[in-house]
C-alpha positions as CSV (number, residue, x, y, z in Angstrom):
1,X,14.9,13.0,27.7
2,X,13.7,15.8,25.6
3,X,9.9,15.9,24.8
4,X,10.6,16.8,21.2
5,X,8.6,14.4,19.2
6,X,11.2,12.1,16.5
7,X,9.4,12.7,13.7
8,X,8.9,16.3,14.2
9,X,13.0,16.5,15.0
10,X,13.9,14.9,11.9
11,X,11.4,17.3,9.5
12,X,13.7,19.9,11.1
13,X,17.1,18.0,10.0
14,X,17.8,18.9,5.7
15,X,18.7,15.7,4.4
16,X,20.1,16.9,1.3
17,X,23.6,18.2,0.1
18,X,25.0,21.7,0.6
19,X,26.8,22.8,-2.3
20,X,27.6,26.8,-2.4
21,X,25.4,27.9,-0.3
22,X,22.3,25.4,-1.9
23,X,20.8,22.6,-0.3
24,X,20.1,19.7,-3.4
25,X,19.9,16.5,-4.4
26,X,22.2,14.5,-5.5
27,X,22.9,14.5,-9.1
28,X,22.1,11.0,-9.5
29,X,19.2,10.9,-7.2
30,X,20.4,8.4,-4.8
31,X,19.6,8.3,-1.3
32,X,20.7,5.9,1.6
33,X,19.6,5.2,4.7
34,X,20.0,5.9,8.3
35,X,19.6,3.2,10.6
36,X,18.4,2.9,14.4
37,X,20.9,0.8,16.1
38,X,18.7,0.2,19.2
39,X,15.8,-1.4,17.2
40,X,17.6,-2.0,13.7
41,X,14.9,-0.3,11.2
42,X,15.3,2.9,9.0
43,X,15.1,6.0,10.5
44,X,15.5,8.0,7.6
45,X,17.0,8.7,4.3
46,X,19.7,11.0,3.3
47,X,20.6,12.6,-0.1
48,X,23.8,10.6,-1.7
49,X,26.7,12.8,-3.1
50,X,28.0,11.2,-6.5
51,X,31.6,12.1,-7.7
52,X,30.3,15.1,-9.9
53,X,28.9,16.6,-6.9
54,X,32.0,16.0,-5.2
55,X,33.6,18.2,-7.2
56,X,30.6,20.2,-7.4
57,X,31.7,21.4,-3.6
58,X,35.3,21.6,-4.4
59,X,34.6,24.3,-6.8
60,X,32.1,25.9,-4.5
61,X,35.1,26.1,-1.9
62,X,38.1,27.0,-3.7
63,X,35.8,30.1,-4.7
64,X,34.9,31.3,-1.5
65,X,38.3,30.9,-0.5
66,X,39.8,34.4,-1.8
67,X,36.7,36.0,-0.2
68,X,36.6,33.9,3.8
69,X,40.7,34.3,3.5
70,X,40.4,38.1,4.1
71,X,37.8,38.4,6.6
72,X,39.4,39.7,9.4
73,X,39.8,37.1,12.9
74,X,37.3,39.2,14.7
75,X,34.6,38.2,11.9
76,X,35.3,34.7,12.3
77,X,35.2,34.5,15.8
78,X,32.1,36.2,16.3
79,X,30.9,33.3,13.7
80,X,32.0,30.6,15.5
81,X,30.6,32.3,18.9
82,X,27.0,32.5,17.2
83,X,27.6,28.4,16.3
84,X,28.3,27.9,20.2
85,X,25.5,30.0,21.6
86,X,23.0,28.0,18.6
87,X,24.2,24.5,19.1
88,X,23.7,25.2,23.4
89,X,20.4,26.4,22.5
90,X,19.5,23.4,20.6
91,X,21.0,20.6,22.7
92,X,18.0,18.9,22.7
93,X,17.6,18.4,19.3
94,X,21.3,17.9,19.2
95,X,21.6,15.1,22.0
96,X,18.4,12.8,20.6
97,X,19.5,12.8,17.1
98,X,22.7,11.6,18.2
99,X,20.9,8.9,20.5
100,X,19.0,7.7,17.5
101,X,21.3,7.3,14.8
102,X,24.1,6.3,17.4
103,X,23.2,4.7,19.9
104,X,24.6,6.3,22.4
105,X,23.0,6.8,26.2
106,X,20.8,10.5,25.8
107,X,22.8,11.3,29.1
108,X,26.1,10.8,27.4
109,X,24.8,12.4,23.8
110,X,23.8,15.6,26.1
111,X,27.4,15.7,27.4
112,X,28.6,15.3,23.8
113,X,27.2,18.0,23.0
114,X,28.5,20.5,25.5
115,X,31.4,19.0,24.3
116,X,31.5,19.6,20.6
117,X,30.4,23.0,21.3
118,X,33.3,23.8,23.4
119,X,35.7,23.6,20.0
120,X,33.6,26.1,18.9
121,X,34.1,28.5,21.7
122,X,37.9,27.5,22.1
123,X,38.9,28.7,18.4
124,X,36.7,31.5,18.8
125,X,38.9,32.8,21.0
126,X,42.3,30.9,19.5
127,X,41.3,33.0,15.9
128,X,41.9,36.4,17.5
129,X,45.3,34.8,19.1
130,X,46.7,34.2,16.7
131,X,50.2,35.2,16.0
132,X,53.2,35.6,13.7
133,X,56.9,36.4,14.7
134,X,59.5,38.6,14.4
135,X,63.6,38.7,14.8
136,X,66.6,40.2,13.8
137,X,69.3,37.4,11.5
138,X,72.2,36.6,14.6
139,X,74.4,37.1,11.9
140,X,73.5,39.8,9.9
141,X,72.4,43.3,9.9
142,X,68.3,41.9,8.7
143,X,65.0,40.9,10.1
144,X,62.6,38.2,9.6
145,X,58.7,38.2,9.7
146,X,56.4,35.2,9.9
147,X,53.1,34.5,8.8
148,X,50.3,31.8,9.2
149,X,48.5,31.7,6.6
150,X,45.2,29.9,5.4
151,X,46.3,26.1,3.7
152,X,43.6,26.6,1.8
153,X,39.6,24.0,1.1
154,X,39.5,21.3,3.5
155,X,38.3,17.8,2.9
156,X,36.9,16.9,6.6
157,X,36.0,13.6,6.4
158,X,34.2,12.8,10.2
159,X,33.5,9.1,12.3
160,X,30.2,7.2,13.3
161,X,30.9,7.6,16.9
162,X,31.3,10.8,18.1
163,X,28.7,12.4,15.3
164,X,29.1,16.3,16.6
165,X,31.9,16.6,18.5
166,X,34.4,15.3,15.6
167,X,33.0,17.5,13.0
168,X,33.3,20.6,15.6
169,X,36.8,19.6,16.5
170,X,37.7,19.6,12.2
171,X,35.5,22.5,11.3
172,X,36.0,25.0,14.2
173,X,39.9,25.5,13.3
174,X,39.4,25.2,9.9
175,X,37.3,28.3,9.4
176,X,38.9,30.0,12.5
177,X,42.5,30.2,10.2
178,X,39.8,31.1,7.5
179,X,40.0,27.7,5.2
180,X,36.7,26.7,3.2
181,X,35.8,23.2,4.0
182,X,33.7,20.3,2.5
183,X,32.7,17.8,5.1
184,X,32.4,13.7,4.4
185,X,29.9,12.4,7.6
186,X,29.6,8.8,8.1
187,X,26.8,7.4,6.7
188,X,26.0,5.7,9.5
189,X,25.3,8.8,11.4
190,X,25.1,11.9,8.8
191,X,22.0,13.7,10.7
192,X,23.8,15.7,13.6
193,X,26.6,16.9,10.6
194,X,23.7,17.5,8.5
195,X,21.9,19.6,11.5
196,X,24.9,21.0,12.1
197,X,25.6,22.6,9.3
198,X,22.4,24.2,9.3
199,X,22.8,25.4,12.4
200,X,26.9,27.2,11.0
201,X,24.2,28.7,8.3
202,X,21.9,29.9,10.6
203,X,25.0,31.1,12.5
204,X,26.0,33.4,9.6
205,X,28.3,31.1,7.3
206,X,28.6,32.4,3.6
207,X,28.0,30.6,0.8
208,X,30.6,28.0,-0.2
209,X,32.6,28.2,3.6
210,X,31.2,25.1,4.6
211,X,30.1,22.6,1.9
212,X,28.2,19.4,2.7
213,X,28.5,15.9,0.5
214,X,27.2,13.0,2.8
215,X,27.5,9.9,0.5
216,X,26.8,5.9,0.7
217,X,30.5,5.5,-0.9
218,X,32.6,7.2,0.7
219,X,35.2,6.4,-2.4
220,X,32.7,8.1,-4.4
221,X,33.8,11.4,-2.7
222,X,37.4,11.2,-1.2
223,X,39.1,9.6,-4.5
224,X,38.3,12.7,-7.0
225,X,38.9,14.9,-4.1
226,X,41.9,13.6,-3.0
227,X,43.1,14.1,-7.1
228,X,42.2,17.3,-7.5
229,X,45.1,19.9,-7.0
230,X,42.6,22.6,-5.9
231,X,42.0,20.2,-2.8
232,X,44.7,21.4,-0.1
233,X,44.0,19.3,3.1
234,X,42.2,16.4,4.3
235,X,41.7,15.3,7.5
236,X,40.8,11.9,8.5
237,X,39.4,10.6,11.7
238,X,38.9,7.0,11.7
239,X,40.4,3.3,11.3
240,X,44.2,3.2,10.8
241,X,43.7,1.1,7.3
242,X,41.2,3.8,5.9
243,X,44.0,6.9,7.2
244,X,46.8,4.6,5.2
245,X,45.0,4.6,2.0
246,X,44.0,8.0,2.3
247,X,47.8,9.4,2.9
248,X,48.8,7.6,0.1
249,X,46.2,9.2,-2.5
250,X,46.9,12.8,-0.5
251,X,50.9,12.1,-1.8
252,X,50.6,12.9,-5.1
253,X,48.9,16.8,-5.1
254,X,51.5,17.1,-1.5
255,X,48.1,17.5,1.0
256,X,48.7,18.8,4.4
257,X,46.9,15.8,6.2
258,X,45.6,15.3,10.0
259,X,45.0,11.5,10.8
260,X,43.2,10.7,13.8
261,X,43.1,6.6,13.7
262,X,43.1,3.2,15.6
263,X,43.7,2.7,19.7
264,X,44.7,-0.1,21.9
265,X,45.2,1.9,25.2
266,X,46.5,0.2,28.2
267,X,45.0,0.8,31.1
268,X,47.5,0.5,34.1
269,X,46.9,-0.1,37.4
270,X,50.2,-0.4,39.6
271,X,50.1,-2.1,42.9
272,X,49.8,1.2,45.0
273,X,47.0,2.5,43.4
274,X,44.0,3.5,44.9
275,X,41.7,0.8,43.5
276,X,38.2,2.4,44.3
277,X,39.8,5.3,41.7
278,X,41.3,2.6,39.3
279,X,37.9,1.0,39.2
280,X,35.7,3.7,38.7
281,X,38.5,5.6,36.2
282,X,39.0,2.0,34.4
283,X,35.3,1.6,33.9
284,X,35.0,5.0,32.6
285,X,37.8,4.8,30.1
286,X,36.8,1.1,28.9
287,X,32.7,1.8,28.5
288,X,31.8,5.4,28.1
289,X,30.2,5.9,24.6
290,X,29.0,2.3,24.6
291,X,32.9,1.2,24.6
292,X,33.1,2.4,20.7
293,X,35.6,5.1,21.1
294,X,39.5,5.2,19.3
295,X,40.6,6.2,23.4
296,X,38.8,2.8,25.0
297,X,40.8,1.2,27.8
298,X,41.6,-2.1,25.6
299,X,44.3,-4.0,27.2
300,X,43.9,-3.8,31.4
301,X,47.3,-4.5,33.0
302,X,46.8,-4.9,37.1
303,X,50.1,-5.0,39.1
304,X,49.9,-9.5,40.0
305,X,49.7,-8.0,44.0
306,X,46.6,-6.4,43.4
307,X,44.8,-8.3,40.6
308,X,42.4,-10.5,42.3
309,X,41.2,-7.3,44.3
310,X,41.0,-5.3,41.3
311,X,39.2,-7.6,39.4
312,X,36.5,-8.4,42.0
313,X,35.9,-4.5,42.2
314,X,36.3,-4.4,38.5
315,X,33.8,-7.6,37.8
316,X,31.2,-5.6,40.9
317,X,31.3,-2.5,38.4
318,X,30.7,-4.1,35.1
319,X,27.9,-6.0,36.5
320,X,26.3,-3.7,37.3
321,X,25.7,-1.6,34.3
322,X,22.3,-1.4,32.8
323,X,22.2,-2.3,28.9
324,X,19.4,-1.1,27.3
325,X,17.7,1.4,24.7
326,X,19.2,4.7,24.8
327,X,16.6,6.5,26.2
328,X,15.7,4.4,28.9
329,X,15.8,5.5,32.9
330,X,19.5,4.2,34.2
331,X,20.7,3.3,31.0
332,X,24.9,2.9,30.9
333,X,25.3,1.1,27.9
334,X,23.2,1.6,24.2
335,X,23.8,-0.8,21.4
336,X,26.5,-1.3,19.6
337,X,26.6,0.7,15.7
338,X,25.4,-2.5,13.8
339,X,25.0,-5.7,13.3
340,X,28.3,-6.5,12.2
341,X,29.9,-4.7,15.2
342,X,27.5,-7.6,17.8
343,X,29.8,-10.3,15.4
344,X,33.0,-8.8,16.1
345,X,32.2,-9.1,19.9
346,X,31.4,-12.8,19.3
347,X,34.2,-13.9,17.5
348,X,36.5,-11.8,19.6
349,X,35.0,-13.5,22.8
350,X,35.0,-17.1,21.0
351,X,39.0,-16.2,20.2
352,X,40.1,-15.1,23.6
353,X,38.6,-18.3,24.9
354,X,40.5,-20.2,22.8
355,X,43.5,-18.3,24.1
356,X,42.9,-19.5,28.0
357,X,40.3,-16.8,28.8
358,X,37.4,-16.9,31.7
359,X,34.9,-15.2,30.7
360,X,34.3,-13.3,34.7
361,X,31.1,-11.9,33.2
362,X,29.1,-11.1,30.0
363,X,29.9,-12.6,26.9
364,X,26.7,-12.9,24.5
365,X,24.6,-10.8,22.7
366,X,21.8,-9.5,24.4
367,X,18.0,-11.2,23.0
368,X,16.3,-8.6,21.8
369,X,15.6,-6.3,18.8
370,X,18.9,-3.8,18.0
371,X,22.5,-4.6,17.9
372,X,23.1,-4.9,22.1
373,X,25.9,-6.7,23.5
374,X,26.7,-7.7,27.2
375,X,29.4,-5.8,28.6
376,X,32.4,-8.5,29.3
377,X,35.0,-9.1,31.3
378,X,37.9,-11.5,30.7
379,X,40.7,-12.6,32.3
380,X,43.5,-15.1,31.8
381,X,43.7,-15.2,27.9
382,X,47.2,-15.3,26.6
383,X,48.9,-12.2,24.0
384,X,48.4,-14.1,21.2
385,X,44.7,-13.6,21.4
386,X,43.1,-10.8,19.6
387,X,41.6,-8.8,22.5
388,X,45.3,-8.4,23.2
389,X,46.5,-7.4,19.2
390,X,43.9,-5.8,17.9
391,X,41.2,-2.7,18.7
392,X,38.1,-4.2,20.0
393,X,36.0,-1.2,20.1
394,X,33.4,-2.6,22.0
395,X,32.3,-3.8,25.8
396,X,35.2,-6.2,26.0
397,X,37.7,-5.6,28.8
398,X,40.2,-8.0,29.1
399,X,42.3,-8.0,32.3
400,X,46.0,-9.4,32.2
401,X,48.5,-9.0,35.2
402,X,52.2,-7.8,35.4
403,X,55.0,-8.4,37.5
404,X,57.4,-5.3,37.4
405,X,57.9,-2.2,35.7
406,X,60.4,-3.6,32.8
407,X,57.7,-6.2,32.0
408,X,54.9,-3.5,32.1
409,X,56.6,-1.3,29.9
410,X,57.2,-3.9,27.4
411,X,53.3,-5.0,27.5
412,X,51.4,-1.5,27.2
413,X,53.8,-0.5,24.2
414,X,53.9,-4.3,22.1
415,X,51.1,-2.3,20.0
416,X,50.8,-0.4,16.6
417,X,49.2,2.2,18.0
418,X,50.2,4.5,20.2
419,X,47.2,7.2,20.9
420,X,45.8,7.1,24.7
421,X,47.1,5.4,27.8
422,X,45.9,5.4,31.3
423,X,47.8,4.8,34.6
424,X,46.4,4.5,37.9
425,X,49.3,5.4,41.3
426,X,49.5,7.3,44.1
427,X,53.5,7.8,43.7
428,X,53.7,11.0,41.9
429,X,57.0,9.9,40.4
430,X,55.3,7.2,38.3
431,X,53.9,10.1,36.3
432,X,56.9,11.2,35.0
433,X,58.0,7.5,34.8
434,X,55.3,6.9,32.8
435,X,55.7,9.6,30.4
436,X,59.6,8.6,29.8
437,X,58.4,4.7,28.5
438,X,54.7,5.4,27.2
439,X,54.6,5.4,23.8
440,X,51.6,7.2,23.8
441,X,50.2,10.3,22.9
442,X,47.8,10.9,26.0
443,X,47.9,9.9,29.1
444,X,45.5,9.9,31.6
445,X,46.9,10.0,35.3
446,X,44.3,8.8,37.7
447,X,41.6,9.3,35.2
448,X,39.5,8.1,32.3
449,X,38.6,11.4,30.9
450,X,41.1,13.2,28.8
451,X,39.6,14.7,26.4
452,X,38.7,18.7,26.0
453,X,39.3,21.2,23.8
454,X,42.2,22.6,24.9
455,X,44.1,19.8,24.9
456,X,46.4,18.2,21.9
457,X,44.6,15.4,21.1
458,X,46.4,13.1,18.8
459,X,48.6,9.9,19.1
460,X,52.0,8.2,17.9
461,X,53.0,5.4,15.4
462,X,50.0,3.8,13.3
463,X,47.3,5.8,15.7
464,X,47.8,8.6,13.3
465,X,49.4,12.1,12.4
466,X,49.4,16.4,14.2
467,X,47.0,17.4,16.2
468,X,43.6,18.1,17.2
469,X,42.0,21.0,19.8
470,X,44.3,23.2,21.8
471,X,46.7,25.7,19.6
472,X,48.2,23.1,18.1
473,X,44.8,22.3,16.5
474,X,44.6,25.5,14.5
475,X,48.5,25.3,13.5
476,X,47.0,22.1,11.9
477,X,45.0,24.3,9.3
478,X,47.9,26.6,8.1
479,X,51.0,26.9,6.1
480,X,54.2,29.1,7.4
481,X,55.4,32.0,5.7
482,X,58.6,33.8,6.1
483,X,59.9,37.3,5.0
484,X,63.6,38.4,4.8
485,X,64.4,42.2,4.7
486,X,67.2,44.5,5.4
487,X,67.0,46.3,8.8
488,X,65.3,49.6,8.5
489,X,67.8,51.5,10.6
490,X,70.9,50.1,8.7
491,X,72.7,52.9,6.3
């Protein structure tokens, strides 16, 4: 790992808010804390926003809207190239933050962060794309234009688990379609935004562009917000109950809102698949980022044929990943966000057992300081049991078997949710096959990456609303405007 020393890492992280340009206190004085998952005690404390500062930022942004609206794409994306050069440069101060306040494996958080940079190299570039359209009425002698224009201050509220890479996927568009934005972190893990930000200051970012209001109630920031009318978008990545209440305060000022929410993928593994790629593809969709992530593998359907082979392979795989502190030698899997989240595994474990489950491997939380749990496998438990229903979000992979294709499409969709999927065949056709019945919004074909920036990330049903990365991702930060006028070369 890096050989920067922690307490000389986080003198360089501001813990304060960023209102117009100003890093302060909150106006009541109130701080929270920041809490090491791995050994459960305080890291840190972090300045907490109150409603008045809130607003505070609201009126910093709507401000410096007329002023960032009229900077030309060229500025912008030489801004955002100066972010992605800075936040490469400091990848190791990046990666351990996000280890510590996380959780997550340092190997993984250094792969986060070439990930979270690359949205801000990929609407770099998308800003100076950026296009209107023209054409001639089929009916009439006249032309239309269109425009994309800014939506106008963004309320860019980010998740626990992916601490960088989320805020770079919200904030990169935003200020590439030149929108001012006020970022919400979790306050489980505010120190990358909060480093972040520094780093889009260091980068060049005027005063009131980017506004900063970590908080330890969220409600104290998003509800007077969400009411004010100079507030034009929000956009949400988190639980599907949080999104819900959110969309409907955003109803009554109209908000353009982006809602990135709850998973239950299926993970499908048909009876010609190549199980050496099924394994290693299932295991990487189910555990990577400590198995906390909305795109988790959650429900494992193996083709009957193939399911005691898969599941020995499967069972070989889990077993043999290393739980332990994130920065240890070999590490696969760091603890889990909190204590509450060790609970859930229990009582999600003590359910599907009561459901018909074997519990193949795992099961308990690991003895030890910090909030570790054993990475599990189950098999056997019924579809009434909650590892089928709901998103574990956690090491819990429960396997359950299928006889045909009606059956399996019947399974992977009986689900709220609808963001990723995974399918593992060696028959072309099943892709397409597979796209015509997945209700899904990603799928991954032989694979349990899928995400990058230039991809449309996003899902169906109650796994949330547009787009994010890609083109679509910056369409996601604008409104449309049309112009009628007569042809120029009519009499």
């Amino acid at each position: 790992m890096s050989n920067i020393d922690v307490s000389t890492l986080l003198a360089r992280v501001e813990k304060r808010l960023l209102i117009d340009g100003t890093w302060r206190d909150g106006s009541e004085g109130e701080t929270f804390d920041v809490v090491n998952p791995a050994t459960g005690k305080v890291i840190t404390s972090v300045a907490s926003a109150s409603r008045t500062d809130a607003v505070s930022a609201l009126a910093a942004a709507h401000r410096a809207r007329a002023s960032w609206e009229k900077t030309t794409p060229r500025e912008r994306a030489d801004l955002l190239r100066k972010a992605y050069d800075l936040t490469l440069e400091r990848k190791e101060e990046f990666a351990p933050l996000m280890s510590l306040e996380m959780g997550k494996t340092y190997a993984q958080a250094l792969g986060e962060v070439d990930y979270g940079a690359d949205y801000l190299l990929w609407f770099s570039e998308e800003a100076n794309h950026f296009f209107g359209s023209t054409n001639h009425y089929p009916a009439k002698g006249a032309r239309m234009l269109t425009f994309r224009k800014p939506v106008g201050p963004c309320l860019l509220i980010t998740p626990w688990n992916f601490p960088l890479s989320m805020g770079t996927r919200k904030v990169a568009p935003a200020l590439a379609a030149g929108n001012t934005v006020i970022i919400k972190p979790s306050g489980k893990t505010p120190l990358t935004i909060q480093y972040f930000v520094q780093t889009l200051i260091d980068a060049g970012v005027p005063a009131g562009v980017v506004n900063l209001v970590p908080t330890a109630s969220s409600r104290d920031v998003s509800e007077p917000l969400l009411a004010d009318p100079r507030l034009r978008k929000v956009s949400f990545t988190g639980s599907t109950k949080v999104g819900a209440t959110l969309l409907k305060q955003a109803a009554d000022n109209i908000l353009r809102t982006s809602m990135e929410l709850g998973g239950n993928a299926p993970a499908i593994v048909c009876a010609d698949a190549d199980l050496d790629v099924a394994v290693e593809g299932v295991t990487m969709a189910k555990m990577r980022n400590n198995a906390e992530a909305c795109t988790a593998a959650n429900r494992i359907f193996v083709h009957e044929s193939v399911a005691d082979e898969f599941t020995e392979k499967f069972v070989a795989a889990i077993k043999g990943m290393r739980v332990d502190e994130p920065f240890a030698e070999g590490v696969d899997l760091g603890p889990l966000i909190d204590g509450g989240a060790v609970e859930h595994m229990q009582e999600l474990v003590a359910d599907a057992k009561a459901h018909g489950a074997d519990v193949l491997c795992g099961g308990h939380a690991v003895d030890r300081d910090g909030y570790f749990f054993e990475p599990t496998v189950l098999r056997g438990c019924s579809t009434e049991a909650r590892v089928y229903q709901e998103e574990i979000f956690g090491p819990i992979a429960p396997i359950f078997t299928f006889r045909d294709e009606e059956e399996l499409w019947g399974l992977a969709n009986d689900t709220e949710y609808g963001l990723a999927s995974y399918v593992f065949s060696q028959d072309p056709n099943m892709l397409h096959r597979a796209s015509d019945n997945l209700e899904f919004g990603i799928i991954g074909f032989n694979t349990g990456a899928v995400s990058d920036a230039s991809i449309p990330f996003g899902g169906m049903k109650a796994s949330g609303l547009g787009r994010e990365g890609s083109k679509e991702g910056m369409l996601e930060y604008t409104e449309l405007q049309f112009v009628g006028m007569p042809d120029p070369y009519e009499a």
